[in-house]
DOVEX-243574 format. One line per 4 residues: for each residue x, y, z negated of C-alpha. Coordinates in Angstrom, 2 decimals. Layout:
# DOVEX-243574
X Y Z  ... .
This chain:
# DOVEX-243574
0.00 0.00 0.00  1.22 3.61 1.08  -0.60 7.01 -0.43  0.44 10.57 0.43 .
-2.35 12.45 -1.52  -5.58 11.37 -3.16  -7.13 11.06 0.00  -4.93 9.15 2.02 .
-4.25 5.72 1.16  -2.72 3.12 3.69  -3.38 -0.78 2.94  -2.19 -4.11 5.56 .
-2.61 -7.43 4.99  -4.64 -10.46 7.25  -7.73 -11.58 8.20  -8.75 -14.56 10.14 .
-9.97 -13.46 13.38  -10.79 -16.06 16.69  -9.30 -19.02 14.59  -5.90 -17.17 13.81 .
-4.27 -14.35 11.06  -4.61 -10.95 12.47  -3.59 -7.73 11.45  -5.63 -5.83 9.27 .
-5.20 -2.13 8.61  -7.39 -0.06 5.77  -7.46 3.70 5.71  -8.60 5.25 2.37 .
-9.83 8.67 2.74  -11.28 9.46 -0.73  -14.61 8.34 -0.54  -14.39 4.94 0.94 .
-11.97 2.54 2.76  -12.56 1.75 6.57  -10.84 -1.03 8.88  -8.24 0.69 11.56 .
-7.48 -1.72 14.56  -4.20 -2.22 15.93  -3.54 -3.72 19.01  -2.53 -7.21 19.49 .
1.52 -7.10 19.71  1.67 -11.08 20.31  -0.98 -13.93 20.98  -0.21 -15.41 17.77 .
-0.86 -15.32 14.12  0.23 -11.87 13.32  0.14 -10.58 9.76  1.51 -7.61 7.96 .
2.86 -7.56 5.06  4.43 -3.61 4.61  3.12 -0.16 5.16  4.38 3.20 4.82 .
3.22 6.75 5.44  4.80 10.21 5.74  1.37 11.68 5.85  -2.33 10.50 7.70 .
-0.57 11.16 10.74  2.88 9.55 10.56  2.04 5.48 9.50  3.80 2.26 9.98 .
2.72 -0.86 9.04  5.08 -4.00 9.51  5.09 -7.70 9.75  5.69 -10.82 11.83 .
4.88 -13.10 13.86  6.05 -16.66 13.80  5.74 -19.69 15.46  5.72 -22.65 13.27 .
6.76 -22.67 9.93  10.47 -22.00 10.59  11.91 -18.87 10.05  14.02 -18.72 12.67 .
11.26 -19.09 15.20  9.80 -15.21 13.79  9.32 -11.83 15.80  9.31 -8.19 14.16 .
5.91 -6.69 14.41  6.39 -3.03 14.01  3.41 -0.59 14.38  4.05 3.11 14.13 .
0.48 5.31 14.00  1.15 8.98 15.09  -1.04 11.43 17.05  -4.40 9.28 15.98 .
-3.08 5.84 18.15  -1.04 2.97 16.93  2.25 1.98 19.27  3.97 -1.16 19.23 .
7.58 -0.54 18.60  10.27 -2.91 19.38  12.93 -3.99 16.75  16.43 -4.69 17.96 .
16.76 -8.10 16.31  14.17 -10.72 15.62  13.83 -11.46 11.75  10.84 -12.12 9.19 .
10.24 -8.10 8.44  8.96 -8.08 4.83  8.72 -4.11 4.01  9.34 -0.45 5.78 .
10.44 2.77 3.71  9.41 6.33 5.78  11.24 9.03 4.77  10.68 11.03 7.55 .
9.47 10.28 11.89  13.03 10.08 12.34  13.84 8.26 9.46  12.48 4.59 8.78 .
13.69 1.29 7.34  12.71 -2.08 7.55  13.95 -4.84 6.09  12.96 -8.77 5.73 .
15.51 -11.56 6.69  17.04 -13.11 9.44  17.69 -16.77 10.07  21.13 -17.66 11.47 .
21.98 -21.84 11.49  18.86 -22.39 9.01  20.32 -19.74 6.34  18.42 -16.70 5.85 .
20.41 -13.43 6.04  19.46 -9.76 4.49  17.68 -7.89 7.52  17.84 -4.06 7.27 .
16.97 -1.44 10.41  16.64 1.79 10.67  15.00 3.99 13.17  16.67 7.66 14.16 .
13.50 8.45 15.60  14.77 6.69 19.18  14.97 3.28 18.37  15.63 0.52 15.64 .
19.77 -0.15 14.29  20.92 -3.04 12.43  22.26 -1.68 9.54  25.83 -3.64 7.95 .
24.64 -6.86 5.69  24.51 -6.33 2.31  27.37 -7.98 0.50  25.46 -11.89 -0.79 .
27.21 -11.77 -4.21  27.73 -14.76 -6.68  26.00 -16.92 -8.21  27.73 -18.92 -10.68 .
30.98 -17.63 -9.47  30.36 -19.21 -6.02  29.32 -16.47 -3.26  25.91 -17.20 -2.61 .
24.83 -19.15 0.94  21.79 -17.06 1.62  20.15 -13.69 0.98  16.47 -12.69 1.44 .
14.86 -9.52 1.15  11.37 -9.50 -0.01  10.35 -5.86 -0.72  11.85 -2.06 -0.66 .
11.41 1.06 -1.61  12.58 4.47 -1.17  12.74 7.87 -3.20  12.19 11.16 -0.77 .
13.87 13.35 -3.46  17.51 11.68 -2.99  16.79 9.58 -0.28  18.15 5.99 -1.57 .
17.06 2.82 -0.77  15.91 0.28 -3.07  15.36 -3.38 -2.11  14.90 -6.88 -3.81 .
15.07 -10.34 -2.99  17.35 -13.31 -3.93  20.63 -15.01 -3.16  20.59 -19.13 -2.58 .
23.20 -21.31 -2.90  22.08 -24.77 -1.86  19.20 -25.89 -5.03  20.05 -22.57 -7.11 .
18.87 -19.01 -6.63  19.24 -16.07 -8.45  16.97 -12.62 -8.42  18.92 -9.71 -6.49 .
18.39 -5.65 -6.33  19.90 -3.94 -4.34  20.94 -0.01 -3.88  21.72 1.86 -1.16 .
């Protein structure tokens, strides 16, 4: 969920629709919440599972869509809302995209995991406003002593007054795991 006054409240999630998960976008404006479609970026199952808003007319809402249950099979699904229409905007990597922070049109994250071999890998972008970066990997840590094998991302969050980054997850190494935060 994403607010930017009393008024305007963002919500995504899923909703079967035709047999499969679809998007599904709620606007709060104060009085009552109302369903916003978004168009169809894949033929698939397609929830979302992050939104983020700069104000009612500056949204995004992320997600992805995967075939199977693997993670490596998984494609971005990045909405951005902006003069009253939704736009499907293409990430430079495919990943499982598990949150966006907006700071600003020209200044969005996104973050989820990647799969590389079967190991899941910290997934950050970031969006100048053009397109979508991959950002460097955030160093997997220890557990035990060991460096970890694996490091997922599962939400984020940013503050607009000094502009960091804040994201969680966990770091795997084989049957262990361990919580992780991370600043940037």
């Amino acid at each position: 969920m994403s607010t930017t006054s009393s008024d305007d409240a963002w919500a995504v999630g899923t909703q079967r629709r035709n047999g499969r998960q679809a998007a599904l976008v709620l606007h709060w404006n104060g009085a009552l919440w109302s369903e916003v479609p978004v168009p169809d970026a894949y033929p698939a199952d397609q929830p979302l599972t992050g939104v983020a808003a700069t104000s009612s007319a500056d949204v995004w809402a992320v997600g992805s869509q995967c075939a199977g249950s693997l993670l490596n099979l998984c494609h971005p699904t990045v909405l951005h809302y902006t003069s009253g229409t939704w736009q499907v905007v293409p990430a430079a990597l495919d990943a499982t995209i598990t949150a966006v922070v907006s700071f600003a049109p020209d200044d969005v994250w996104i973050f989820g995991q990647a799969t590389s071999s079967m190991t899941a890998l910290d997934h950050i972008e970031h969006w100048d406003g053009t397109r979508f970066t991959p950002q460097a990997a955030i160093p997997r840590g220890t557990i035990n002593n060991h460096p970890a094998s694996a490091l997922s991302l599962a939400a984020a969050d940013g503050d607009r007054a000094t502009q960091a980054l804040w994201a969680v997850g966990w770091v795997q190494d084989g049957s262990r795991s361990t919580h992780a935060i991370f600043r940037h």
